[in-house]
N, C-alpha and C positions, 0 to 999 in steps of 0.2 A: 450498526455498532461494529468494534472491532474485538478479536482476540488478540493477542501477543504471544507470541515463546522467540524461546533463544536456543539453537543448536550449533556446537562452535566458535564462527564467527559470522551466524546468519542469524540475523533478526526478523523471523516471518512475522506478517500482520497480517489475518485474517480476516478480510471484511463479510460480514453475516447482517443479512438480510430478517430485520427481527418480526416482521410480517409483511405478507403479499398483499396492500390494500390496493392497489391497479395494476394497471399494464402497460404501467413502462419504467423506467430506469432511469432516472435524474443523476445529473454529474453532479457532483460537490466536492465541495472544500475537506480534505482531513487535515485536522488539526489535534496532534499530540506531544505527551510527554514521555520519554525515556527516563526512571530516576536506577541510581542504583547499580550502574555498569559498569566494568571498571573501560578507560578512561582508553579507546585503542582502534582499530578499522574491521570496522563490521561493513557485511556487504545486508542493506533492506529488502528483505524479498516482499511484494504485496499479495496476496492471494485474493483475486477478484472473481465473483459468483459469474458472470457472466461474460470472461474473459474471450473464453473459445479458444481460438488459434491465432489473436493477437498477439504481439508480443509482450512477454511477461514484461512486469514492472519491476524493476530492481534496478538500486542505487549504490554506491559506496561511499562510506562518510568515514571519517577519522576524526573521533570525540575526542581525543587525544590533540587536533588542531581548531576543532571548532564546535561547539555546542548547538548551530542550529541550523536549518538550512530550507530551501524550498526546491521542493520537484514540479513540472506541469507536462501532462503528457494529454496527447490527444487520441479520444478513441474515438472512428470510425464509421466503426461497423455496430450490428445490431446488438445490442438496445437503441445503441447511442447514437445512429445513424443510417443510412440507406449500405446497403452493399453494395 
């Protein structure tokens, strides 16, 4: 699942792992809704449980030009791959 806040003009999203039933780390799809903002250029920061020393995930959007958008980033390293 995820959590959300907003500090500034940074919108962290928090991904939380809501139980450990194996051992390993599946990539997928996040799909969400922003309601509520006012209407301007935020920069998305992601916060990933098993990130490490990969580089952070962060985007910058301007609601103010466009309401939607898509990111795809490739990870790696472990979980998600051999190092």
């Amino acid at each position: 699942s995820m959590t959300f806040s907003l500090r500034n003009d940074t919108i962290f999203i928090t991904e939380v792992e809501e139980a450990a039933l194996c051992f390993c780390d599946c990539l997928y799809d996040l799909n969400f809704s922003l309601n509520n903002i006012e209407a301007k250029e935020y920069i998305i920061s992601f916060i990933e449980p098993y990130c490490g020393e990969q580089a952070n995930l962060e985007v910058s959007i301007n609601f103010g030009e466009t309401i939607s958008g898509t990111l795809c980033v490739d990870r790696t390293q472990y979980p998600w791959g051999a190092e």
